[in-house]
MDAnalysis code that builds the backbone (N, CA, C; Angstrom):
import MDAnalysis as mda
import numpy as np

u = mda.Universe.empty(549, n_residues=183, atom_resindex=np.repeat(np.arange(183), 3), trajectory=True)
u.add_TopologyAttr("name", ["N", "CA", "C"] * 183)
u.add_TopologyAttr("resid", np.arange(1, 184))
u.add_TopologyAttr("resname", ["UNK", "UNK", "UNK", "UNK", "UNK", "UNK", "UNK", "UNK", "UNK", "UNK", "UNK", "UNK", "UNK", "UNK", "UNK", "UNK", "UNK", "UNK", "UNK", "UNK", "UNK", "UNK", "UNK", "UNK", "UNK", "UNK", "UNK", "UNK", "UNK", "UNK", "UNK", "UNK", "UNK", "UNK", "UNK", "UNK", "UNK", "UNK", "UNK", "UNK", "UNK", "UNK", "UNK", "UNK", "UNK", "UNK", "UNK", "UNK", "UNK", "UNK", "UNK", "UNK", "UNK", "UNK", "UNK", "UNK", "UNK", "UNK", "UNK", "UNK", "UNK", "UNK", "UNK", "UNK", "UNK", "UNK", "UNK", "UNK", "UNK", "UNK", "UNK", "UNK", "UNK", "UNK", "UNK", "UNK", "UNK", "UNK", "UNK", "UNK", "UNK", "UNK", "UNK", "UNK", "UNK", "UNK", "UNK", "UNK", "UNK", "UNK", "UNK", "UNK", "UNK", "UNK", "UNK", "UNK", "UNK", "UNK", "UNK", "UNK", "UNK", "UNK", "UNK", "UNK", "UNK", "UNK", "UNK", "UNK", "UNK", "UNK", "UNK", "UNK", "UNK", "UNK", "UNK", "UNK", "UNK", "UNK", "UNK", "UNK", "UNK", "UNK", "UNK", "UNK", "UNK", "UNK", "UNK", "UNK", "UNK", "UNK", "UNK", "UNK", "UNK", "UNK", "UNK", "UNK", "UNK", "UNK", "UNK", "UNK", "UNK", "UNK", "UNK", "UNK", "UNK", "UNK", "UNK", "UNK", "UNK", "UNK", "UNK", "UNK", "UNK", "UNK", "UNK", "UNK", "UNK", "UNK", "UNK", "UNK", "UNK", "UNK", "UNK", "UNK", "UNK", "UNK", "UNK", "UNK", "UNK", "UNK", "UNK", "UNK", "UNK", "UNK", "UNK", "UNK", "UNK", "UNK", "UNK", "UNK", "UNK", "UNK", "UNK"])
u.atoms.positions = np.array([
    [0.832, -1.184, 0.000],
    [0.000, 0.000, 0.000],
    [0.874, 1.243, 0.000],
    [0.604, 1.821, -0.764],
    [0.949, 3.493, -1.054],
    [0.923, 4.623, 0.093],
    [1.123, 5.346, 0.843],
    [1.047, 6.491, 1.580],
    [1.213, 5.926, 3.074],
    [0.236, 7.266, 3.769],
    [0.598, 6.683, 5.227],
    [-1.307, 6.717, 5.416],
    [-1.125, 5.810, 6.621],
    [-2.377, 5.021, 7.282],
    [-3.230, 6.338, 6.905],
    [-3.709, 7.510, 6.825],
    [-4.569, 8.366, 6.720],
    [-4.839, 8.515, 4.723],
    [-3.917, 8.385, 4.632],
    [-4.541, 8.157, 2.781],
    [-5.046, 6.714, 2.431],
    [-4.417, 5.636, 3.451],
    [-5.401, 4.151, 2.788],
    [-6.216, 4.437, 3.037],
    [-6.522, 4.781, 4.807],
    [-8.311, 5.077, 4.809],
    [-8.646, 6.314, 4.522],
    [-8.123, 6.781, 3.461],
    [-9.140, 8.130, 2.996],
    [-9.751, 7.484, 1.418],
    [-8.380, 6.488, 0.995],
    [-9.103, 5.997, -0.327],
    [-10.114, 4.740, 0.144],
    [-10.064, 4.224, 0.992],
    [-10.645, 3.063, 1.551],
    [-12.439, 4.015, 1.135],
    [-12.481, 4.792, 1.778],
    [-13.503, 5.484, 2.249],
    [-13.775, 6.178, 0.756],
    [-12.929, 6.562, -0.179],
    [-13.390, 6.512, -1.432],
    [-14.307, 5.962, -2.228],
    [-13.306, 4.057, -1.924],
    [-13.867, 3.520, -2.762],
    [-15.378, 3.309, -1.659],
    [-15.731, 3.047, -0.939],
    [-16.871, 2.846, -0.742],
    [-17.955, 3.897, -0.856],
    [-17.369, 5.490, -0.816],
    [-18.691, 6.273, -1.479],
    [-19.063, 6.071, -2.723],
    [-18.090, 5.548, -3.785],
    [-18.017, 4.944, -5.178],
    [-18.767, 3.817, -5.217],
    [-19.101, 3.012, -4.432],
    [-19.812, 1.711, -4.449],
    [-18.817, 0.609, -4.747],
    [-17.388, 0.844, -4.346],
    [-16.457, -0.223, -4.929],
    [-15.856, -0.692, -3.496],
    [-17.083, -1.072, -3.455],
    [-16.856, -2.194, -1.826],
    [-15.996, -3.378, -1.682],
    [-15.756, -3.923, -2.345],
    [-14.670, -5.024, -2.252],
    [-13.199, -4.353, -1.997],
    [-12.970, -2.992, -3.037],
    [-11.404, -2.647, -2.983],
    [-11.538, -2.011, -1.257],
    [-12.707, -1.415, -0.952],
    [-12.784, -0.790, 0.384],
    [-12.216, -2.153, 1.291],
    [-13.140, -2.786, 1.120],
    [-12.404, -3.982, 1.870],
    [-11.258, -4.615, 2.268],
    [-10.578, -4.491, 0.745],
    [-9.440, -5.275, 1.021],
    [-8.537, -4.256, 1.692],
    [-8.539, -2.768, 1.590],
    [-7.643, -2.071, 1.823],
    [-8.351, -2.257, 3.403],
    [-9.418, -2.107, 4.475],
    [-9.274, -2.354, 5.239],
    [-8.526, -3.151, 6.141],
    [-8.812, -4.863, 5.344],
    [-8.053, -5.629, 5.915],
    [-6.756, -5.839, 6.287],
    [-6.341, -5.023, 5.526],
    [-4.937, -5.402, 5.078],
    [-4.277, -4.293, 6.491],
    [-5.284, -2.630, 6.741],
    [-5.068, -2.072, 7.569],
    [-4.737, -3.043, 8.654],
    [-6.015, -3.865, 9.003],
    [-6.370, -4.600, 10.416],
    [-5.259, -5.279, 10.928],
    [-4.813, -6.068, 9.476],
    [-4.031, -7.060, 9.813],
    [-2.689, -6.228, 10.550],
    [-2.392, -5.089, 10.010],
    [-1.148, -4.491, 10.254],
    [-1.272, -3.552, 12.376],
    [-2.461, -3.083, 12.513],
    [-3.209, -2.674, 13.299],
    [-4.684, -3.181, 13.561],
    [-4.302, -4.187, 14.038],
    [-5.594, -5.158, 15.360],
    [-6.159, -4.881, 16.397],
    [-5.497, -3.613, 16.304],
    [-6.466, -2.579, 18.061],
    [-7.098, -1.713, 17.405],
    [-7.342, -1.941, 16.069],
    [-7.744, -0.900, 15.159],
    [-9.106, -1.233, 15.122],
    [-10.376, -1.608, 15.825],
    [-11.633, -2.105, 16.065],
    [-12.023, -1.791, 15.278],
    [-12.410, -0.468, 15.174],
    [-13.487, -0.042, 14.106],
    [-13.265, -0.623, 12.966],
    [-12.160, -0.561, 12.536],
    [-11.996, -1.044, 11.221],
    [-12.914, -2.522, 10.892],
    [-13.548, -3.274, 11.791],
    [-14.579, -4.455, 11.580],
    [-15.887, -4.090, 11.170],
    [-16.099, -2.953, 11.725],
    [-17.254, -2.043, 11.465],
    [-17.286, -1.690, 10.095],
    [-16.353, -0.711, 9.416],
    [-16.253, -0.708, 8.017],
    [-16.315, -1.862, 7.157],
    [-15.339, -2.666, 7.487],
    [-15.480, -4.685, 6.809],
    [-16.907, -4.549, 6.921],
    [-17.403, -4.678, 7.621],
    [-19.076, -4.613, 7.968],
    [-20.118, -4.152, 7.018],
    [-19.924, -2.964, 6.883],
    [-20.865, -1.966, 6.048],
    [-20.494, -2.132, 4.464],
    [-19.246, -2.901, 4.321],
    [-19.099, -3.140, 2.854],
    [-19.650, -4.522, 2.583],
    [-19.810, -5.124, 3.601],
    [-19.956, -6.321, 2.952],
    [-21.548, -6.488, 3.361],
    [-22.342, -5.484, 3.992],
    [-23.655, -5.332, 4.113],
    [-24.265, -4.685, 2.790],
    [-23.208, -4.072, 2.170],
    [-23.679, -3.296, 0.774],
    [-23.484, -4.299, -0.222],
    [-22.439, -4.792, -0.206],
    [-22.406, -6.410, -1.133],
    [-23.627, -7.823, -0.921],
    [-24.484, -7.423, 0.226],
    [-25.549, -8.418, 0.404],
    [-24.480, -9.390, 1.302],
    [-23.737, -9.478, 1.498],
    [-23.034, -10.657, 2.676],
    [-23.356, -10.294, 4.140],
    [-24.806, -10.438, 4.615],
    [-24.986, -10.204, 5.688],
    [-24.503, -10.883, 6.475],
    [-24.284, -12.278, 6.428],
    [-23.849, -13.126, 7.402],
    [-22.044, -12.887, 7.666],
    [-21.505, -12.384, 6.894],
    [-20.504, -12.241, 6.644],
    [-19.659, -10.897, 7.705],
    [-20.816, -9.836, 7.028],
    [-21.214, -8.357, 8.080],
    [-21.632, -8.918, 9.273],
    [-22.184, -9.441, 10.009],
    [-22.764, -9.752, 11.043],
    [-21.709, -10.451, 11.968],
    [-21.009, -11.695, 11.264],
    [-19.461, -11.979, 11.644],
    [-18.548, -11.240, 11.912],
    [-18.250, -9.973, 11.276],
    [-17.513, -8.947, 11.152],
    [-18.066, -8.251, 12.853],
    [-18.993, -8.293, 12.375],
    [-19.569, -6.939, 13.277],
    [-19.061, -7.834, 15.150],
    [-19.499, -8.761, 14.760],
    [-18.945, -9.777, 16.698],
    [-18.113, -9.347, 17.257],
    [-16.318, -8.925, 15.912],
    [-15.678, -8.960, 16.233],
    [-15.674, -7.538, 17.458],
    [-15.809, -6.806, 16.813],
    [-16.143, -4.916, 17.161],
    [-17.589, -5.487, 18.524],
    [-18.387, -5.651, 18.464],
    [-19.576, -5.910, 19.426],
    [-19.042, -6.716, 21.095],
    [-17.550, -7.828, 20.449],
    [-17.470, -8.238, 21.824],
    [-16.346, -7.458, 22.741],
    [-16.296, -6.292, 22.023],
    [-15.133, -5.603, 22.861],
    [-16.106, -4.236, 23.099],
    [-16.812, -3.849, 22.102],
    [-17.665, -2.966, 22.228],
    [-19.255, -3.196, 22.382],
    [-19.854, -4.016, 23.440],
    [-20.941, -4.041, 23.685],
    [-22.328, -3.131, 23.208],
    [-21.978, -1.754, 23.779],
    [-23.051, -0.807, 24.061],
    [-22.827, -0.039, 21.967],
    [-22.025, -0.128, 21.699],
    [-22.450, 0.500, 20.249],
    [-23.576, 0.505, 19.451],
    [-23.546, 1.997, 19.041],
    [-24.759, 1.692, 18.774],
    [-24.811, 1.465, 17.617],
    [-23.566, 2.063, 16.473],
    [-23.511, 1.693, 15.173],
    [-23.686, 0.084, 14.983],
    [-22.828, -0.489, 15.404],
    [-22.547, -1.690, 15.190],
    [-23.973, -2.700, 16.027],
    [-24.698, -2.395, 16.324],
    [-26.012, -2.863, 16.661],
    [-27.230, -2.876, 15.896],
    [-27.123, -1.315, 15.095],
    [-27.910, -1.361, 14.360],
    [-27.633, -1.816, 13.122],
    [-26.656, -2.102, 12.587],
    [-26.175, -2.327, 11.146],
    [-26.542, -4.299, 11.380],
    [-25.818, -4.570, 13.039],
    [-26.856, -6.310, 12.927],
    [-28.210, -6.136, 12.667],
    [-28.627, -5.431, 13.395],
    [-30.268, -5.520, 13.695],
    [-30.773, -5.481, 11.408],
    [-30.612, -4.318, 10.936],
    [-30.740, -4.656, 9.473],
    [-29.713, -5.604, 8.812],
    [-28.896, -6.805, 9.352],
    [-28.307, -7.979, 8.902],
    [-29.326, -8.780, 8.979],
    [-29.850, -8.762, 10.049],
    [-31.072, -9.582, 10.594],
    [-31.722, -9.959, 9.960],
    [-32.679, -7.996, 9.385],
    [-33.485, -8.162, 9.096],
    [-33.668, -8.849, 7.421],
    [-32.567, -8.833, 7.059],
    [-32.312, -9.274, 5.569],
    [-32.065, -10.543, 5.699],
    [-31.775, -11.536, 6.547],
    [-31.521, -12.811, 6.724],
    [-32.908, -13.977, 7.828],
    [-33.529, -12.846, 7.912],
    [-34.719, -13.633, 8.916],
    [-35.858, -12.672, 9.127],
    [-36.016, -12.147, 10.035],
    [-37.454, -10.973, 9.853],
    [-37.432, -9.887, 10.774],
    [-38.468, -9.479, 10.550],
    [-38.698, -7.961, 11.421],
    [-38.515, -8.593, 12.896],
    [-39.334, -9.668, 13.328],
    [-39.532, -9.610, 14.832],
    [-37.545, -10.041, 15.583],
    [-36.950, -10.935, 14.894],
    [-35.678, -10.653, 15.183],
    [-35.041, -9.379, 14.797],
    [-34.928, -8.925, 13.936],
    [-34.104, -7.660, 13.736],
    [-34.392, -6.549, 15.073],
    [-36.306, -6.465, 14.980],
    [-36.487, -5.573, 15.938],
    [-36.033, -5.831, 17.417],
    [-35.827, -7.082, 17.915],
    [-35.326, -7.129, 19.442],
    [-33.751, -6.954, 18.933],
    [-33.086, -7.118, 18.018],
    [-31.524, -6.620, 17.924],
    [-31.925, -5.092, 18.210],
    [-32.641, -4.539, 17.047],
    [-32.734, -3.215, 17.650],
    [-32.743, -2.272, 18.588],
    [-33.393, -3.376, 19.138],
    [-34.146, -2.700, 20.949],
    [-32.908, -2.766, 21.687],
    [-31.683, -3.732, 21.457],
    [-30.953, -3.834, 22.111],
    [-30.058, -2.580, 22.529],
    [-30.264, -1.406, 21.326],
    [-29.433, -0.218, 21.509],
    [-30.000, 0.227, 22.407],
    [-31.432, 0.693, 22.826],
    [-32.074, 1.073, 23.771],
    [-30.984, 0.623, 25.247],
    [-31.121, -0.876, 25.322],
    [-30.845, -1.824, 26.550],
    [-29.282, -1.393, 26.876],
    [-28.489, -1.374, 25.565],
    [-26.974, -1.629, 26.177],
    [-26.118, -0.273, 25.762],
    [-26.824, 0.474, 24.721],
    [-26.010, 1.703, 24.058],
    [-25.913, 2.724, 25.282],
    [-24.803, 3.853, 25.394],
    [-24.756, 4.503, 26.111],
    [-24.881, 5.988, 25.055],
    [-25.478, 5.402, 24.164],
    [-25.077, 6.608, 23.318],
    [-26.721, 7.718, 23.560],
    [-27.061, 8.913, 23.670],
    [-28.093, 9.055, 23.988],
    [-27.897, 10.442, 23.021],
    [-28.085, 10.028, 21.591],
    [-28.022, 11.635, 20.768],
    [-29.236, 11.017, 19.648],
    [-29.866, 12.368, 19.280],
    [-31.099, 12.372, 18.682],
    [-30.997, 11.653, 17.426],
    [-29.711, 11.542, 16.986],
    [-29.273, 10.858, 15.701],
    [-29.805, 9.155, 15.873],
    [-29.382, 8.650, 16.946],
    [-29.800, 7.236, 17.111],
    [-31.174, 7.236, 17.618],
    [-32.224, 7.502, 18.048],
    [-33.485, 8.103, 18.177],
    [-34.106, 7.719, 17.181],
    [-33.953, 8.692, 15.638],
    [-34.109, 8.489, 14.727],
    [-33.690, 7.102, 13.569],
    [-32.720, 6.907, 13.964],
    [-32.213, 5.712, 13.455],
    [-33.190, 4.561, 13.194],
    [-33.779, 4.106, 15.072],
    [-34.452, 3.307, 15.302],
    [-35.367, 3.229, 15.126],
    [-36.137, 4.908, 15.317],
    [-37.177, 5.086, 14.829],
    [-37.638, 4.439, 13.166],
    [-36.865, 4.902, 12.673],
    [-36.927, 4.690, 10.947],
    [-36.825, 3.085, 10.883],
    [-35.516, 2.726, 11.565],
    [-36.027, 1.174, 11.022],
    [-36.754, 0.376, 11.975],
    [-37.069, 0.797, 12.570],
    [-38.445, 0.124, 13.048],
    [-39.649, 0.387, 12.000],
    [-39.731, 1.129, 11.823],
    [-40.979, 1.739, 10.306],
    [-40.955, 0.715, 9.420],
    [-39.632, 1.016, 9.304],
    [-38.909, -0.211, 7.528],
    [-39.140, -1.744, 8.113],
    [-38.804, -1.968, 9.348],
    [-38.912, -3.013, 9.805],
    [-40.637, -3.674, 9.504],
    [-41.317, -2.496, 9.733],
    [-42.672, -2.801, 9.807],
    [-43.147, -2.651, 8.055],
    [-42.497, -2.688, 7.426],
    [-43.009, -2.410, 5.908],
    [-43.840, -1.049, 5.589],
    [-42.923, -0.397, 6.130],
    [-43.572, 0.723, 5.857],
    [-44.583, 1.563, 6.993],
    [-45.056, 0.702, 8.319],
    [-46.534, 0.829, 9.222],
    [-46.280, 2.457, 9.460],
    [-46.584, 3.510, 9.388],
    [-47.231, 4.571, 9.952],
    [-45.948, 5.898, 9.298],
    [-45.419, 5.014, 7.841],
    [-44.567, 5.994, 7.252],
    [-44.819, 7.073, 6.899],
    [-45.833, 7.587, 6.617],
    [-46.090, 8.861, 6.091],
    [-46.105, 9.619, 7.471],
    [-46.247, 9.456, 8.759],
    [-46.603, 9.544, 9.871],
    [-44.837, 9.863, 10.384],
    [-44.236, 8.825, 10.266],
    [-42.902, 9.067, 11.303],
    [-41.197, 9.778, 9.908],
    [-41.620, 8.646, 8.696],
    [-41.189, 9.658, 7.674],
    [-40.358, 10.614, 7.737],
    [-41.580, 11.739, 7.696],
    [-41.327, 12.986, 7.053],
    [-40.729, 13.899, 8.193],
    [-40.991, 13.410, 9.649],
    [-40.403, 13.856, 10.238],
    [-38.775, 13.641, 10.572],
    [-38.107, 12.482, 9.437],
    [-37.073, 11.994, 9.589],
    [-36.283, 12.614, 8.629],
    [-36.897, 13.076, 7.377],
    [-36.294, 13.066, 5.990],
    [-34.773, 13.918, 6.330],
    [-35.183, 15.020, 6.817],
    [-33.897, 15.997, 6.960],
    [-32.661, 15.343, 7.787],
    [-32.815, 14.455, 8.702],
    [-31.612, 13.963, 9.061],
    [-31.625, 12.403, 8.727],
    [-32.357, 11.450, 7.883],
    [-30.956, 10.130, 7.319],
    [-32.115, 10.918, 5.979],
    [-31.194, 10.391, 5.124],
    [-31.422, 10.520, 3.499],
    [-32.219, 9.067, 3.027],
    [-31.766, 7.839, 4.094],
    [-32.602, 6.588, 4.085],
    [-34.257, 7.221, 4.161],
    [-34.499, 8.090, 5.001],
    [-36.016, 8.846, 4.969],
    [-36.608, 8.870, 3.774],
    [-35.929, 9.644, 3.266],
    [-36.757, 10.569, 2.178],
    [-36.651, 9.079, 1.065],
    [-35.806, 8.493, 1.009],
    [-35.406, 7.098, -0.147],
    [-37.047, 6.471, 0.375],
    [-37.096, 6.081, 1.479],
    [-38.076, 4.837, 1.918],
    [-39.419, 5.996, 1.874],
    [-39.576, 7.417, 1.977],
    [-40.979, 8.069, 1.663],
    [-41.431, 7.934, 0.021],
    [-40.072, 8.077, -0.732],
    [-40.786, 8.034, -2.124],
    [-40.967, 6.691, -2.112],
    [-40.424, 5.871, -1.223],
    [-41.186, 4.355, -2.089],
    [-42.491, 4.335, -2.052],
    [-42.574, 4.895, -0.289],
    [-44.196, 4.620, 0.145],
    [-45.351, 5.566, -0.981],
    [-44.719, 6.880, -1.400],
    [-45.659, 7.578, -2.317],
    [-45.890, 6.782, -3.508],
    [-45.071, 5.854, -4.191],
    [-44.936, 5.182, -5.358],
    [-46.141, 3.962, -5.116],
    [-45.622, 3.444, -3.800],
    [-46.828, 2.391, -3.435],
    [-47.800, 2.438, -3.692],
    [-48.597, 4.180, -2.819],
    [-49.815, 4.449, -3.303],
    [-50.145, 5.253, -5.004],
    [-48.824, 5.074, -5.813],
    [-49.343, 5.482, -7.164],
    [-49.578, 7.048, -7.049],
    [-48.242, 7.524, -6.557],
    [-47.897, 8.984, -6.432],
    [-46.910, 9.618, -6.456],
    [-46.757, 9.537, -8.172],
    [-45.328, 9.952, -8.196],
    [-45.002, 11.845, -8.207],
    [-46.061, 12.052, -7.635],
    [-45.750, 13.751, -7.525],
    [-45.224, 14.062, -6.137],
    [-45.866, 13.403, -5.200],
    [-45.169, 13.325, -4.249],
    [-43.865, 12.957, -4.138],
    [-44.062, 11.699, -4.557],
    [-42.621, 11.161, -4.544],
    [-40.996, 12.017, -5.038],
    [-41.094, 12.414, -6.343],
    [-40.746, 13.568, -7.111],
    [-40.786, 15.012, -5.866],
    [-41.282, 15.264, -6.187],
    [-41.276, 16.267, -4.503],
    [-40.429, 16.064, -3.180],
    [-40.177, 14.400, -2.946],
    [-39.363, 14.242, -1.851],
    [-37.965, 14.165, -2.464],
    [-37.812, 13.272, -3.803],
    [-36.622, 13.409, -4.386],
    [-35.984, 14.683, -5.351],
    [-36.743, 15.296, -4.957],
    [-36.006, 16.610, -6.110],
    [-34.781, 16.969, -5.527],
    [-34.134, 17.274, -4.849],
    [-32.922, 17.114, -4.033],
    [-32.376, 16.278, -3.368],
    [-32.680, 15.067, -3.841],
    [-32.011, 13.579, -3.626],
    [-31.027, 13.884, -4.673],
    [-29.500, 13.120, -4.072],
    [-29.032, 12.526, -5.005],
    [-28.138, 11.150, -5.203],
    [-28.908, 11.054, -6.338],
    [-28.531, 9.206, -5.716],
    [-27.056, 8.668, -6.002],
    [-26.775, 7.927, -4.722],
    [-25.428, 7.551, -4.911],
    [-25.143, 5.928, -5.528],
    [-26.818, 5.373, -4.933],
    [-25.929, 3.857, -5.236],
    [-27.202, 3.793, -6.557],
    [-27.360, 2.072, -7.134],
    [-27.779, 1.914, -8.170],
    [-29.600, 1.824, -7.826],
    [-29.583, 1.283, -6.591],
    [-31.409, 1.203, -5.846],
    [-31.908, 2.369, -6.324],
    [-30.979, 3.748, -5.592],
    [-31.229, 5.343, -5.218],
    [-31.855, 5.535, -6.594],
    [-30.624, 5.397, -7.834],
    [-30.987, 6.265, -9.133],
    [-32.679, 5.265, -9.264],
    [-32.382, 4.262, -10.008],
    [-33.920, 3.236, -10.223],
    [-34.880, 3.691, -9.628],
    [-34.688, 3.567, -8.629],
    [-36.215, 4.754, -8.043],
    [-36.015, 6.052, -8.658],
    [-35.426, 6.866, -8.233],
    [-35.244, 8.418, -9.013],
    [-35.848, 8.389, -10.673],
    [-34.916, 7.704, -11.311],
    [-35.704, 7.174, -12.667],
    [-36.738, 6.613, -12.836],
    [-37.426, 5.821, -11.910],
    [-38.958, 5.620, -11.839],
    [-40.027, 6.208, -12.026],
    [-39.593, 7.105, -11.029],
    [-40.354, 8.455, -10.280],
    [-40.327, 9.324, -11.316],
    [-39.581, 9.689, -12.048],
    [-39.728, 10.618, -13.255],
    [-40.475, 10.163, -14.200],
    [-39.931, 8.360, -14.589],
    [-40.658, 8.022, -15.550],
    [-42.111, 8.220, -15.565],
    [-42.786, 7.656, -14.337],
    [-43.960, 8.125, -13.894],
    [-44.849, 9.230, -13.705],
    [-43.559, 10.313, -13.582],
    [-44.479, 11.588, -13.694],
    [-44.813, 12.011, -15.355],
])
């Protein structure tokens, strides 16, 4: 590897706003291997390989970071949606709850978090309702409101929530392009 530890993980962190999760990966590992007190770095392994669909894989990852770091709340919620992609809402949601139980983290950001995927968890139950009050802080908001407007066969709305979306991965645009097509 090229530079010093602050340029691997600045390109590390590149490639994964790029969607090139595997190179994110490997340049992690390769960090870990060199620096093993380097925890977080399981967390990132994590989120790339949750974007690659290897939940079980992310979820493995994530143990490593969870049995030294219990109360996290990142790394709780990123199982809790491993979960939910590998088994269902009613497991994901008691992973969830677990941030409540063990996180020490108490900022409005994780509030919301849970809030939202508990919603998503529920397919959507009382989205137009908890939503819109989310959109401005995760961008997951406003993504999961235009679905729900699309659901009900409303792509003006929808269009309305995404007009200042911009999509990074390939889900984001497909909807975005939907939503237009439709209008």
């Amino acid at each position: 590897l090229i530079g010093t530890l602050e340029n691997q993980l600045s390109l590390a962190a590149i490639h994964y706003m790029r969607g090139h999760y595997q190179d994110a990966i490997e340049i992690y590992q390769r960090l870990l291997e060199q620096h093993p007190d380097f925890m977080a770095l399981h967390i990132y392994i994590a989120m790339c390989q949750f974007k690659l669909e290897q939940y079980n894989e992310s979820n493995e990852e994530l143990d490593f970071y969870v049995n030294e770091n219990s109360d996290s709340a990142v790394a709780l919620n990123l199982k809790s949606c491993g979960y939910f992609r590998l088994f269902d809402a009613e497991i994901a949601e008691s992973q969830l709850l677990q941030i409540k139980k063990f996180s020490t983290a108490a900022y409005d950001f994780i509030d919301a978090l849970i809030t939202h995927n508990l919603c998503i968890f529920h397919d959507g139950s009382d989205g137009f309702t908890v939503l819109p009050k989310l959109a401005n802080v995760l961008s997951e908001a406003k993504y999961n409101l235009a679905v729900l407007y699309m659901r009900e066969n409303n792509p003006k709305e929808a269009n309305e929530i995404l007009e200042d979306f911009q999509p990074i991965e390939l889900n984001e645009s497909i909807l975005k392009g939907t939503v237009l097509l439709a209008m």
